[in-house]
N, C-alpha and C positions, 0 to 999 in steps of 0.2 A: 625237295622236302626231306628234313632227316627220319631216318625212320632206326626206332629201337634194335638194338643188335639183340637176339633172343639164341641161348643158348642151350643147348641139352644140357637135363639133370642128373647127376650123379648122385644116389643115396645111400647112405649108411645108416641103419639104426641098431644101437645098441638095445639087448634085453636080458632078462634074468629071467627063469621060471617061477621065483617067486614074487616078482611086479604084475601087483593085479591089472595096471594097466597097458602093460607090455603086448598085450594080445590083440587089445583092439587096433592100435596105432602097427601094428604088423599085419593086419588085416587091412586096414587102411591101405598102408603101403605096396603090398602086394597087390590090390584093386588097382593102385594107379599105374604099378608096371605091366600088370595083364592088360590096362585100358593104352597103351603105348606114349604112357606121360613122362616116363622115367627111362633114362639110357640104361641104365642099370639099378639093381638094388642089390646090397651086399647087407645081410641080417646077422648078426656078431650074440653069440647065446655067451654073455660073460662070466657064465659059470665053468664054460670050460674053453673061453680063451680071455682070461683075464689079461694077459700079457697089450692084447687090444685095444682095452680100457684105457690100461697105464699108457701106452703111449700115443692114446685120444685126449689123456687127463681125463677122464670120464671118473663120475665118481658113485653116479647114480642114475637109474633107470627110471623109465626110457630115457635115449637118447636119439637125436635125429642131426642127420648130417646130410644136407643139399647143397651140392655144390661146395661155396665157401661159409656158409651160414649153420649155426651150428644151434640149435635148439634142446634145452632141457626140459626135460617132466613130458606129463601129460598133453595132447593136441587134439582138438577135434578135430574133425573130418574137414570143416568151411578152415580151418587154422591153418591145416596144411596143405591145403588148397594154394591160399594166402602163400603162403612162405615157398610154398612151389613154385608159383609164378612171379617172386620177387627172385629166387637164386637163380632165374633163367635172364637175370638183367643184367649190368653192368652195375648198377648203383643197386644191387640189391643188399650189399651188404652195411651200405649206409641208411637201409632202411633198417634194417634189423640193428641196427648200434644205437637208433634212433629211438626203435621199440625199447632196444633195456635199459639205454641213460635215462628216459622218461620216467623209467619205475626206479630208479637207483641201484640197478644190477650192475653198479661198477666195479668192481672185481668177475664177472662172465666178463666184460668186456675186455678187461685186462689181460685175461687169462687167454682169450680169443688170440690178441693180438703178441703177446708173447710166443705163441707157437706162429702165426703166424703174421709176422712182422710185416708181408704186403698189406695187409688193410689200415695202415698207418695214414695213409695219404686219406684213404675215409673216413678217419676218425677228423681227420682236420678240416675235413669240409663241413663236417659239424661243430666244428671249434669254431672255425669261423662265420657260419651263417649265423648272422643278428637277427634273420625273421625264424631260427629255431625255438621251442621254448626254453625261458633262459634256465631251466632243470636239466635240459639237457647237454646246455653249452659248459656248465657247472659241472656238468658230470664228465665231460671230453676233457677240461683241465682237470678234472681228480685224477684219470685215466692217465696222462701226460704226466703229471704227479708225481701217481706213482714207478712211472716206470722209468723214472730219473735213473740214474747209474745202469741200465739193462743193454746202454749200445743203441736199443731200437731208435730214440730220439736223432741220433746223429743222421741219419739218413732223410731226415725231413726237418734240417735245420735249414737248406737254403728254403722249402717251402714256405717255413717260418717265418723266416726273412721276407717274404715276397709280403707278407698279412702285414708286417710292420708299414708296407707302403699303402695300405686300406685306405679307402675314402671314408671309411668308417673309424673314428678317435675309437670307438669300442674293442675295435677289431684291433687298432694299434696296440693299445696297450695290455690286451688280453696275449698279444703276438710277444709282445717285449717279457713281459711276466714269465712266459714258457720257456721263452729264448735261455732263459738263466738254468733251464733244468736240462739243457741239454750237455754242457760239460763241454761243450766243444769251442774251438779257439776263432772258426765261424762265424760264431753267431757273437763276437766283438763288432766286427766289421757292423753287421746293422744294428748292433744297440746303440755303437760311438755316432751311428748317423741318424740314428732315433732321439739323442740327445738334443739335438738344432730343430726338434719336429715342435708346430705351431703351437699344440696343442702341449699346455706346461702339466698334464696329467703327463702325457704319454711319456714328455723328454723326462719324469721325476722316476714313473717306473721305469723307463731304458737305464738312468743312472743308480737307479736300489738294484739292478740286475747286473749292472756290470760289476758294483762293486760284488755282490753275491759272488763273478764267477772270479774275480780279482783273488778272494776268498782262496776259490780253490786251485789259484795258480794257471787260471784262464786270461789272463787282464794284464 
């Protein structure tokens, strides 16, 4: 029987003296390292090491940082509970891409994965799951979108590839459509063979994508 891999949490939380919420969610947090929930907790006062912020991209207080999950503003007490026992999972940060594409925080999610380019492979498992709601499948190719020319796509272009061979046509052609935004000479090989695919949606957008990267002297 498999069983969940559970990992120790790392916290950071950013605050300001003047965040009237800063105090409780620091209370909060200090509760949960006294009650032995937390490996560590490191508390950052941004008024006097702003240098912190800048290189968290932090822009505003509170801030909380579990693991790889990076939460802004205000939290209650069951909130961070919640997000506690999601950053001690494997797939906890596909739960949290899942929580802000749902509301349309694509730009936090962009921003997430621009500093941290491992959660690439999580954003795609929400690209491609069809039983997501389709706001947030929407929201994983805005995400992909925009982070066209940033490099990050190239490294999960053969993934990409692999969604083109889906049992799902949705999944094919949502695969073939990104494929064009990655820049790379890769992802020729599965769109020319997305071409021949049953489904004459899919072979239409593999061929609007090739030409796309043809465009840019990929083709």
């Amino acid at each position: 029987m498999n069983q969940t891999t559970s990992m120790p949490v790392h916290a950071t939380l950013l605050v300001a003296p003047a965040c009237p919420h800063c105090p409780k969610m620091k209370q909060a947090l200090s509760n949960l390292s006294e009650q032995g929930k937390l490996a560590s907790l490191d508390i950052v006062d941004i008024s006097t090491d702003l240098a912190r912020a800048e290189q968290l991209g932090v822009r505003s207080v509170p801030w909380l940082k579990l693991n790889a999950l990076e939460l802004q503003g205000a939290h209650t007490d069951e909130e961070i509970n919640y997000w506690l026992e999601q950053a001690a999972l494997e797939e906890g940060r596909q739960v949290l891409f899942d929580s802000l594409l749902s509301v349309g925080q694509i730009a936090q999610v962009e921003s997430m994965l621009r500093r941290h380019p491992d959660g690439m492979s999580d954003l795609l498992v929400l690209f491609a799951n069809q039983d997501r709601q389709i706001n947030v499948r929407i929201g994983a190719s805005a995400v992909l979108e925009a982070l066209q020319g940033s490099g990050l796509l190239e490294q999960v272009v053969e993934e990409l590839g692999q969604y083109t061979q889906s049992k799902q046509a949705s999944t094919r052609i949502d695969a073939c459509h990104v494929l064009s935004f990655t820049l790379h000479p890769a992802a020729v090989e599965f769109l020319t063979s997305a071409l021949n695919d049953a489904d004459t949606e899919v072979a239409e957008v593999a061929r609007e994508s090739l030409e796309e990267l043809a465009e840019q002297g990929f083709a």
